[in-house]
N, C-alpha and C positions, 0 to 999 in steps of 0.2 A: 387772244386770251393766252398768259401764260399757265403753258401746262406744271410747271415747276409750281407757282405760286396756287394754282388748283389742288393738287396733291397734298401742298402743305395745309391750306383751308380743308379737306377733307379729313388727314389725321387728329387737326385739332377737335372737328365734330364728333371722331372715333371716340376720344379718347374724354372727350365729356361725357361724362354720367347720365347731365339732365337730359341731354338729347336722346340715347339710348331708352332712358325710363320711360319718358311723358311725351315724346314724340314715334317712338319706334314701339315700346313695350308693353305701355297702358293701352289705347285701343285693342291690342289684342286680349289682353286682359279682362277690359270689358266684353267684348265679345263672346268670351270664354261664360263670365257672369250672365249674362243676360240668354244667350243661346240656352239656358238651359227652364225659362219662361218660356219658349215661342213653341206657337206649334201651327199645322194648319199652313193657308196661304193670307199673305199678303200685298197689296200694290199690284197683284197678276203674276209675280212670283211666290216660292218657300219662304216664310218668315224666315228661317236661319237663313236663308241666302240674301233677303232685304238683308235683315240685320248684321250681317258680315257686309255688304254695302256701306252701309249707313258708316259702320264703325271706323272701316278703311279711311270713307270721305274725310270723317269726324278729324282724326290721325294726321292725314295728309295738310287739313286744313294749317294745325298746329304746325306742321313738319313745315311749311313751305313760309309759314311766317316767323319762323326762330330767327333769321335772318335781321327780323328790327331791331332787340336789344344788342345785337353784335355790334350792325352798323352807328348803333349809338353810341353805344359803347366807346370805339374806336372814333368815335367823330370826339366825346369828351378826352379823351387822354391825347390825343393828336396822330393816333396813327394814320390817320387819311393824308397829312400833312408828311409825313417821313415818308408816304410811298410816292408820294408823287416828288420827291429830288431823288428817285430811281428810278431807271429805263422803264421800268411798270406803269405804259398805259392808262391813264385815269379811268378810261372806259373798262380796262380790263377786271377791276376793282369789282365793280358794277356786275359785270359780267358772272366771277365769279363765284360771288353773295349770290347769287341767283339759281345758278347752274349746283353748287353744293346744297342748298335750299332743296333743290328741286329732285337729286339725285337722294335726299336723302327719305322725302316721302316715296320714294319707290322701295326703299331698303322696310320703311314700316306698310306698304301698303302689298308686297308678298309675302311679310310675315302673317299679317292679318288673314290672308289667303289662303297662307299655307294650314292655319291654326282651321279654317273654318273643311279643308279640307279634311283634316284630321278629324273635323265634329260631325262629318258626315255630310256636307253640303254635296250634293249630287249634280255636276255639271258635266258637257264632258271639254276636253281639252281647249277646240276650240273656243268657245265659250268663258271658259279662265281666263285665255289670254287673250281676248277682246276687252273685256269687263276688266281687266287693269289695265289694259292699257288706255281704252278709252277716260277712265280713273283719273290715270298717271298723267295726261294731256287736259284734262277738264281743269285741275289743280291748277295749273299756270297762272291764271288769274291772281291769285291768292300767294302766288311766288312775288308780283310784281307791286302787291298789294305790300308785303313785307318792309322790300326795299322803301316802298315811298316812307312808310309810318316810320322805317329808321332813319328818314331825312326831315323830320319833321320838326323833332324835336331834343331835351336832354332826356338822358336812359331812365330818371327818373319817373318822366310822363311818357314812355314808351313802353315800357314795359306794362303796364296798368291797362293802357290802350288797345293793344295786342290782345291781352289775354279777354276785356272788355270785348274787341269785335273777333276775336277765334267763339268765344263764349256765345256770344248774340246770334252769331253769322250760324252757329253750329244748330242752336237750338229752333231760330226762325227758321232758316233749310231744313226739318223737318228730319234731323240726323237722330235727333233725341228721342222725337216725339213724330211717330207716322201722321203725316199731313194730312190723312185721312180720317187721325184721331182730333184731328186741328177743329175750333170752331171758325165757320164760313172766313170772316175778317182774317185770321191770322193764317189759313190755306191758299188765296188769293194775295197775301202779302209774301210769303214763301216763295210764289213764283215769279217773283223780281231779284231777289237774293241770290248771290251766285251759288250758292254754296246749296239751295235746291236744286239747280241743274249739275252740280257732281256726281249726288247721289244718285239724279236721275241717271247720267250717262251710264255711269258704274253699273246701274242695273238693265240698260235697254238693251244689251246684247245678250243677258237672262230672259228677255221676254214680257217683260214689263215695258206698257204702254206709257205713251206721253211724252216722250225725248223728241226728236223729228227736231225739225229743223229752224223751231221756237227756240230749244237747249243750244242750239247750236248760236245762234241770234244775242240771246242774251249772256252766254258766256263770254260771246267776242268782244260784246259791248263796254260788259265790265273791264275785259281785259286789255279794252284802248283806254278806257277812262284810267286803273290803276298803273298800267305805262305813262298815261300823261301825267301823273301824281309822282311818280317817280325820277322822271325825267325833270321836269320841273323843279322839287327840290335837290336832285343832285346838283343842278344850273345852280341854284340859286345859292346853294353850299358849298363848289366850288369857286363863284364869284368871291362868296365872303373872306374865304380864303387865300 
């Protein structure tokens, strides 16, 4: 991977707006909104502490799949095409779509943190930095999820699609809406969706029951299937090229 073309994919994500807003600054926002409804427990933890869960996942989810209208993007105007007659690695391409994705749901999933420490969530250290980072590693799915859907197609039907399964994936994981508030059908369908075992992660080292080594199982699963989606249309869109 070059570290040079890393740095430069990272300033340009700096210095967009929409990243900063709707992937790093709106979960915490909502968090801030709704923390001030919760009281009591929920899931076998503090609702603000679910709820600063829930939000971070929510956040991440979006943070780790901005990655598809870029890749489209660039696959319409030809930039895939101008890096590969440079020393730049076809894979490294790949790599680093991924790795800025990924670096950058960590940038919104300690503000989310920081903001719920500031509302009073009560954990103590350890505990913070288990619960993101378990977080921050559950996400990956959803990094690789990214790349595929920006191999799939033009940025026109990409972007729609994205915001379609960040949307879907956010509200069936039970990000929106505690799966406990879910009826029977749509609680039992939550627990196939990756994006219910984030949440889960994020909260099992708070103390909240159910993660164990089902979350662990079905995380991995999604996370070969969205590798193999990925993989595959890169193959088959380097081919065409």
């Amino acid at each position: 991977m070059s570290l040079t073309y890393l740095r430069v994919e990272i300033m340009r994500q700096v210095r967009d707006p929409r990243t900063l807003i709707f992937t790093v600054a709106m979960p915490s926002v909502l968090f801030l909104i709704f923390s001030n409804t919760s009281s009591g427990e929920l899931g076998g933890i503090s609702s603000s502490a679910y709820l600063m869960v829930s939000m971070a996942a929510y956040g991440s989810i979006g943070a780790a799949m901005f990655s598809a209208s870029g890749i489209a993007l660039e696959r319409r105007i030809g930039w895939n095409r101008q890096l590969r007659l440079t020393p730049l690695p076809p894979q490294a391409y790949v790599l680093v779509k991924g790795t800025v994705a990924w670096l950058v749901t960590l940038v919104g999933l300690l503000l989310v943190y920081l903001v719920g420490l500031g509302c009073g969530v009560d954990l103590t250290w350890t505990r913070w930095l288990e619960s993101l980072a378990a977080t921050w590693l559950a996400v990956l799915p959803f990094v690789l999820l990214g790349i595929g859907i920006g191999y799939v197609g033009k940025v026109d039907l990409v972007q729609p699609v994205t915001m379609i399964v960040f949307l879907g994936m956010s509200i069936v994981g039970g990000l929106w809406v505690p799966v406990q508030a879910m009826p029977d059908l749509l609680a039992q369908l939550a627990r196939v969706v990756p994006s219910y075992w984030l949440g889960a992660a994020g909260r099992a080292p708070l103390g909240a029951p159910g993660f164990g080594v089902e979350g662990v199982l079905v995380l991995a699963a999604w996370a070969v299937l969205f590798g193999g989606l990925a993989a595959w249309r890169y193959r088959a869109d380097t081919t065409r090229v």
